[in-house]
Backbone bond lengths (Angstrom), bond angles and torsions (degrees), N, CA, C in turn:
res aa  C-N    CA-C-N  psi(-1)  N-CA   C-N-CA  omega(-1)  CA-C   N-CA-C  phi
1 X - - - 1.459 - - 1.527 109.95 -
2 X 1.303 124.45 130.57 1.614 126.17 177.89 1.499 92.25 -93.52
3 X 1.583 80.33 145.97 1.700 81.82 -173.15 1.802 94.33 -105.91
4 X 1.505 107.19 172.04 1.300 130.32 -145.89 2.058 98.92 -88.42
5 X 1.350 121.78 109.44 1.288 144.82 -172.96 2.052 88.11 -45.43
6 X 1.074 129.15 122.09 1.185 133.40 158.85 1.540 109.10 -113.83
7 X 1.401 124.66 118.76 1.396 137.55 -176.17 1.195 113.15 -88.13
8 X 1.286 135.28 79.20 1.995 139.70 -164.21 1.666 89.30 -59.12
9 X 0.810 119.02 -33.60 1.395 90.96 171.29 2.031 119.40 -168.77
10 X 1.528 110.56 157.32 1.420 89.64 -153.79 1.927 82.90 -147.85
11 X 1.372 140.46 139.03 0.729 138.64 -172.87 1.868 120.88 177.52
12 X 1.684 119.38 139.96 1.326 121.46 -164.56 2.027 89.51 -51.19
13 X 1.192 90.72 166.64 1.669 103.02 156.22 1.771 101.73 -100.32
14 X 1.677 98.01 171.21 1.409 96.60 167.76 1.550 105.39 -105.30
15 X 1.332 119.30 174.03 1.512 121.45 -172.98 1.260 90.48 -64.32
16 X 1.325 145.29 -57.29 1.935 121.35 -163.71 1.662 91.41 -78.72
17 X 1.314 134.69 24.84 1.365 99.89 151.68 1.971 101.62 -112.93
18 X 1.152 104.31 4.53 1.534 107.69 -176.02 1.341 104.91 -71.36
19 X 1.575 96.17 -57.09 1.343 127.13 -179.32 1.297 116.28 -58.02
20 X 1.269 119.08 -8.65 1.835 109.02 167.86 1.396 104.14 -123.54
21 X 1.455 129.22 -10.55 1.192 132.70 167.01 1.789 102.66 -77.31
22 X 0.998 134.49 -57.57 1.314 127.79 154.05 2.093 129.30 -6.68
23 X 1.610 79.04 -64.00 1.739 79.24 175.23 1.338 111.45 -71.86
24 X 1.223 118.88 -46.23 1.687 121.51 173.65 1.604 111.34 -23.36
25 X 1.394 97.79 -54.28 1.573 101.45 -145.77 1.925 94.91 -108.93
26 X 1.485 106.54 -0.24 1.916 97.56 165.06 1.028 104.72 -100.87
27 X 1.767 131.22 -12.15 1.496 137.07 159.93 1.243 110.18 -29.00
28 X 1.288 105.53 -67.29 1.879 147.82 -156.50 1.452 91.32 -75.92
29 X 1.570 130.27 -76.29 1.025 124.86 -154.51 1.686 117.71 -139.64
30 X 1.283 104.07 57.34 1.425 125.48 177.42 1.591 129.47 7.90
31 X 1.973 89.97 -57.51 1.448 92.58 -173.76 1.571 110.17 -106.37
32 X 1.268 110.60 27.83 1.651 120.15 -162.72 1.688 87.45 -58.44
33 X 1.527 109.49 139.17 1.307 128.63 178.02 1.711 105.86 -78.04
34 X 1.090 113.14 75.38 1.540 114.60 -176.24 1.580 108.29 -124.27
35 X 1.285 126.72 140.37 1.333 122.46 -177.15 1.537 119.21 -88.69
36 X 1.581 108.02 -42.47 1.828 128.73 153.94 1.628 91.29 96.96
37 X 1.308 130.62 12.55 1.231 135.34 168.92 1.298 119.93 -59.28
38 X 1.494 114.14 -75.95 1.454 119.09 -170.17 1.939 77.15 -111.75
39 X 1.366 112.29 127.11 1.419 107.62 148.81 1.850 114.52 -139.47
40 X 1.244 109.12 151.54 1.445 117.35 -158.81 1.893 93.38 -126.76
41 X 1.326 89.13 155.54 1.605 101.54 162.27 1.949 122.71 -123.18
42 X 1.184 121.30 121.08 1.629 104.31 -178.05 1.689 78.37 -117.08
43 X 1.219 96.64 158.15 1.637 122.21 -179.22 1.463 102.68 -126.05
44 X 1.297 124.43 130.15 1.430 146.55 162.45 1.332 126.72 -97.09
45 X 1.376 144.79 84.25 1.483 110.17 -165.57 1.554 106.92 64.76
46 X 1.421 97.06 -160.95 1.537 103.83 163.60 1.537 117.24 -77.67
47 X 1.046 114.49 43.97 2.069 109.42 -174.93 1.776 80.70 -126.48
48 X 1.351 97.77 139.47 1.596 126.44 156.37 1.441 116.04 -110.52
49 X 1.045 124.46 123.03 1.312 123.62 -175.39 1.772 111.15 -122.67
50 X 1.393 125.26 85.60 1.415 126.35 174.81 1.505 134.72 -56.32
51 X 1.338 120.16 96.40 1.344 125.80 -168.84 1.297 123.06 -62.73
52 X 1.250 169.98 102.67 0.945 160.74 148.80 1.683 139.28 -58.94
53 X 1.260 104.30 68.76 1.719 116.63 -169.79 1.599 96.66 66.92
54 X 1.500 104.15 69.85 1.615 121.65 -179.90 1.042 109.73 71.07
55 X 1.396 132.43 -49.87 1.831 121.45 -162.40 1.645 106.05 -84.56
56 X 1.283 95.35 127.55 1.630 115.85 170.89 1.591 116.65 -55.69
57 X 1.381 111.39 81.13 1.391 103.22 -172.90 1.508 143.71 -95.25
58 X 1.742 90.36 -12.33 1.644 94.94 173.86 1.400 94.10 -161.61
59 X 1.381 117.80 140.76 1.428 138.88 -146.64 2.219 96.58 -115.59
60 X 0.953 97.83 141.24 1.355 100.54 161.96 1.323 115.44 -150.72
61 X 1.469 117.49 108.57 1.712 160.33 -161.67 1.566 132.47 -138.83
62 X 1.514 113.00 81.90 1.214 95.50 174.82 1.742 104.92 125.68
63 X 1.363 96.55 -20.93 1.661 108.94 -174.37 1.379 97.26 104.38
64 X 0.916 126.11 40.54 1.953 120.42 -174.59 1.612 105.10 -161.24
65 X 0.973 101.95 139.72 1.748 111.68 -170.92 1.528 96.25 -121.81
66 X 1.738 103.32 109.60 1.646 105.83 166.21 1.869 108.93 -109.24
67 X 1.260 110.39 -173.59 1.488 111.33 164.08 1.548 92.08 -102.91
68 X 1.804 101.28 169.87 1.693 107.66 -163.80 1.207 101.57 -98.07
69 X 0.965 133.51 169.25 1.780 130.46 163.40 1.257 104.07 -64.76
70 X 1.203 128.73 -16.59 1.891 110.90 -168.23 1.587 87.92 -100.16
71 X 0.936 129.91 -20.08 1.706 128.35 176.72 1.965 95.19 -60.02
72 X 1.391 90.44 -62.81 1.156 95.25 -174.05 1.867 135.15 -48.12
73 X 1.655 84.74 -49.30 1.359 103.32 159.34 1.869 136.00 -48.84
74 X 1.642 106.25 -48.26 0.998 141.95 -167.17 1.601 90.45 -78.49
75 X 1.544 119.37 -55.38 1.979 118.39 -142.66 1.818 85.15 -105.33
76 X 0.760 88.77 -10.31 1.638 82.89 -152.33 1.465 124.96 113.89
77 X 1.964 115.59 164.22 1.291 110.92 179.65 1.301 101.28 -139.22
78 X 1.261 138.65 0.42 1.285 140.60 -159.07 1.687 96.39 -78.63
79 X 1.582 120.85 21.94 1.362 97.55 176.08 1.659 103.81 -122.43
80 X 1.331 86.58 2.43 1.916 88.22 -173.21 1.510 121.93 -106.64
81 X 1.053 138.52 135.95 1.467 153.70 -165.55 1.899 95.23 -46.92
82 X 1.183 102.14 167.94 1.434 94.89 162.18 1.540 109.59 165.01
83 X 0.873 134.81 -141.35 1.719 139.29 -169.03 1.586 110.68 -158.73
84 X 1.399 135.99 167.25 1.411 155.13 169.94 1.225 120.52 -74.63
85 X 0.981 148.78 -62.25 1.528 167.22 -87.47 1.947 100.93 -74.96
86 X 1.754 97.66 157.24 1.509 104.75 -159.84 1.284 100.33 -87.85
87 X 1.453 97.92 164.50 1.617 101.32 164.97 1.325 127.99 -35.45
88 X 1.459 148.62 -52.67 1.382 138.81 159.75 1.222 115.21 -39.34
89 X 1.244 136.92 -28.48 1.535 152.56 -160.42 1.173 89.21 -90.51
90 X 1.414 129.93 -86.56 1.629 115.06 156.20 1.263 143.08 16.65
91 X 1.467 88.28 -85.18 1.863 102.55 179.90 1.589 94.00 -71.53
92 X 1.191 134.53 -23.19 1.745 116.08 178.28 1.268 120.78 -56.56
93 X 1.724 105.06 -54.36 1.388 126.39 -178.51 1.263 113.92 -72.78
94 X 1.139 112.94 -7.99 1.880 118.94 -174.31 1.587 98.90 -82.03
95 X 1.415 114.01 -21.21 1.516 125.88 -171.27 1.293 117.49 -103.63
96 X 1.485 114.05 5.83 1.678 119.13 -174.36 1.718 114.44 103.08
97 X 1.099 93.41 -42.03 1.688 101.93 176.07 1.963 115.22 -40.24
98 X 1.874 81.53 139.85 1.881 78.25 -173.64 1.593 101.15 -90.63
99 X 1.666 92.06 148.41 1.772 99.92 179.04 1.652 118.63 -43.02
100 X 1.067 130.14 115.65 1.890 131.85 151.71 1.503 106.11 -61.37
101 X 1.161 89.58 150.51 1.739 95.54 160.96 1.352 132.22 -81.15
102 X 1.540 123.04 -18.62 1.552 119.32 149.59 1.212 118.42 -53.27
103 X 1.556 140.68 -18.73 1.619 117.18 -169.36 1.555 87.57 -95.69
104 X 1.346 140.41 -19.94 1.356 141.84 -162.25 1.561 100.89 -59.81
105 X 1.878 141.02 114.85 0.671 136.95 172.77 1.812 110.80 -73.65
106 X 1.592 102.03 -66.73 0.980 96.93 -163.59 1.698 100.39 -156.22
107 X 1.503 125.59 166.50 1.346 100.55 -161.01 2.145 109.58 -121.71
108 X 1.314 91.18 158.82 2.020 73.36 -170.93 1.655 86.95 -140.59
109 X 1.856 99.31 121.55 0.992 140.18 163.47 1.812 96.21 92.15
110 X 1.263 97.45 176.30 1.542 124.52 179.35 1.471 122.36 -84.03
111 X 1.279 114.71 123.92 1.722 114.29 -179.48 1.261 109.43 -149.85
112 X 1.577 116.05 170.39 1.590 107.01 -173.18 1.920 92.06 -119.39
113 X 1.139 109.39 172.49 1.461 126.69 -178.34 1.952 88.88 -51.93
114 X 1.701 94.04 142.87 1.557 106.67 175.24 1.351 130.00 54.23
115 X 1.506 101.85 19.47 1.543 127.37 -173.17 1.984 93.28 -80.09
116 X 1.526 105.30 156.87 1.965 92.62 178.76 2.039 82.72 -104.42
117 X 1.559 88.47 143.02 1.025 89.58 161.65 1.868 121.56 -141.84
118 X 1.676 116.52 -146.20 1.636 104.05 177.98 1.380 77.57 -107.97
119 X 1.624 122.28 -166.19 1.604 161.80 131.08 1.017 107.34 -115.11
120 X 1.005 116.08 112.72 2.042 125.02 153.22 1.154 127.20 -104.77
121 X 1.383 101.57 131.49 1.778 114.16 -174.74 1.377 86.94 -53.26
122 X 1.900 104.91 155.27 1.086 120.85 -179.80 1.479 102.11 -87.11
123 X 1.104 128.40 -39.34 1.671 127.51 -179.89 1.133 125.43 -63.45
124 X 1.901 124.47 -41.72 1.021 137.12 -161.78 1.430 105.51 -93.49
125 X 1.494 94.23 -41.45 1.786 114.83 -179.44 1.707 100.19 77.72
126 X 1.057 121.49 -2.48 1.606 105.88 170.88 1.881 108.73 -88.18
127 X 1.587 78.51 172.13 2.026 82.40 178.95 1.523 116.15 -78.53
128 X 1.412 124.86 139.82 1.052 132.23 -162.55 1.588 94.67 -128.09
129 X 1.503 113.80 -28.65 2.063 102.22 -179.65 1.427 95.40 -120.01
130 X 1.250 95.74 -168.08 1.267 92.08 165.62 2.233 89.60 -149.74
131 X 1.037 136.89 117.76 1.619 123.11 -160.12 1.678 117.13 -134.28
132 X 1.359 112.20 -168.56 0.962 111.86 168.75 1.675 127.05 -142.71
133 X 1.353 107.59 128.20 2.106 107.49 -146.12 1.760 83.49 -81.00
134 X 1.364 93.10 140.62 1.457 129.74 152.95 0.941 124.11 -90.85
135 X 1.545 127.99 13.49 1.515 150.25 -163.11 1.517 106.18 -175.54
136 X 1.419 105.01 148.03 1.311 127.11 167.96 1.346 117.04 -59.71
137 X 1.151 137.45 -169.10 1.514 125.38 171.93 1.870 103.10 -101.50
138 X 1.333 96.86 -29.64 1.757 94.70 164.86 1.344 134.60 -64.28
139 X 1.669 103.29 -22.56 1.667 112.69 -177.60 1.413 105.30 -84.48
140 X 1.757 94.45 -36.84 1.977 100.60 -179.72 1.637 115.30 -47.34
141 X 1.581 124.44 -45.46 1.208 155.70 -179.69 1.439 87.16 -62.33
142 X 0.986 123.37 -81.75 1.738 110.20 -175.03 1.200 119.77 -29.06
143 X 1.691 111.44 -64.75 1.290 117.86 -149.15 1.540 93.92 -60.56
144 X 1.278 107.26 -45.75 1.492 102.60 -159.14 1.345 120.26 -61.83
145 X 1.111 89.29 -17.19 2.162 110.99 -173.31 1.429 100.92 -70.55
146 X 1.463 104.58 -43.70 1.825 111.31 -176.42 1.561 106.10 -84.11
147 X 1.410 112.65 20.92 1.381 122.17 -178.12 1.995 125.56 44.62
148 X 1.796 97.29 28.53 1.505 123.23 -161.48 1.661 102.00 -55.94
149 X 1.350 109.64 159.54 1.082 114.40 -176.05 1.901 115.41 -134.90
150 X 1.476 119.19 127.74 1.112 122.34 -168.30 1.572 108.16 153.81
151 X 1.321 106.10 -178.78 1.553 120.59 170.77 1.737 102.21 -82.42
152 X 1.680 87.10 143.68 1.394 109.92 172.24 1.363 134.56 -128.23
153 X 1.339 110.70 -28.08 1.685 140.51 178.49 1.568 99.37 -117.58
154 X 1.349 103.03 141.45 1.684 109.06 170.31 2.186 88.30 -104.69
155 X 0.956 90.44 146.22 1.830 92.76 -159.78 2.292 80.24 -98.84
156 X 1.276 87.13 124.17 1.506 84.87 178.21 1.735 98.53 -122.09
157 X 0.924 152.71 -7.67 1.405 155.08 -171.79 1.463 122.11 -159.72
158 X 1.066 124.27 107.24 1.566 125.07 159.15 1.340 129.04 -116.22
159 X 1.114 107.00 -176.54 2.205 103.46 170.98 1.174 81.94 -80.57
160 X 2.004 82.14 142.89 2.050 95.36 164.22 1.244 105.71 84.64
161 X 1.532 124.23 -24.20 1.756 90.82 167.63 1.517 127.04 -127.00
162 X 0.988 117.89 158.08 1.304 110.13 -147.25 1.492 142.26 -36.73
163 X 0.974 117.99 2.43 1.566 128.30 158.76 1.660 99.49 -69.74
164 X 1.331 109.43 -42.71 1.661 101.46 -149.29 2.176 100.29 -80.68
165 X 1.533 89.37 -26.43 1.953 101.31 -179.35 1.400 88.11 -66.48
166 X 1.288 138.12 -53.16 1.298 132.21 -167.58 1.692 123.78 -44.73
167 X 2.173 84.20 -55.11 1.785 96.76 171.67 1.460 134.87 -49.06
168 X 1.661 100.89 -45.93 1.043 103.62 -176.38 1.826 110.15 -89.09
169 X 1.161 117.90 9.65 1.167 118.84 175.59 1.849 126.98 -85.57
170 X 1.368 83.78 -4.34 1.679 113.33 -166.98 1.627 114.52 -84.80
């Protein structure tokens, strides 16, 4: 039985907290599809999850601020860095598991080591993680070329786990 998401607390921001949460997160992620109109904060535990005119759009967990998959899903993703990886790669990360460099097909756009980025199924082409590179996007391209073997993504968000019960609970 999953038990039932309780939000300790959920509330508008004021404009100087928009307004400095704003630079934080266009620092980080420039073209993030955010409007900055109505934005809200619900707190989980230690998870903050920032709403943006209802949609849960960027999560802060862990000391690290990503966007959510339903942001992603919902706003779009065509603005964020990310990687290929195959169907097995998929179903790994769909389960919590951190990205290897065998499921990594191929890589789209430019990033530096420990940058957050998406994974997209290669079939579906939508985002399936949401992670964090242990490699540049030039080393990723190598390794995979030298057909390397190991972890590459630290897997920080998927459907189904608890960031995502939270999102859609909102």
């Amino acid at each position: 039985m999953s038990e039932k998401i309780r939000i300790t607390k959920r509330h508008p921001l004021s404009k100087k907290e928009v307004k400095e949460l704003k630079e934080v997160i266009i620092r980080e992620f420039p073209k993030i599809p955010m409007q900055w109109e109505k934005v809200e904060i619900a707190s989980y535990e230690n998870i903050d999850i920032y709403l943006d005119n209802g949609i849960p759009c960027v999560v802060k967990a862990n000391g690290l601020m990503f966007p959510t998959l339903l942001c992603l899903i919902k706003r779009g993703y065509q603005w964020i860095n990310g990687v290929i990886i195959d169907r097995g790669a998929t179903n790994a990360v769909s389960r919590g598991a951190d990205l290897m460099l065998p499921g990594i097909k191929s890589v789209k756009g430019e990033f530096n080591e420990n940058s957050i980025i998406a994974s997209f199924d290669q079939e579906k082409e939508v985002p399936v993680m949401v992670g964090k590179t242990l490699y540049s996007s030039k080393k990723i391209e190598e390794l995979i070329g030298q057909k390397s073997k190991g972890k590459a993504i630290e897997n920080l968000h998927y459907a189904g786990d608890l960031i995502w019960k939270i999102s859609v609970s909102l």
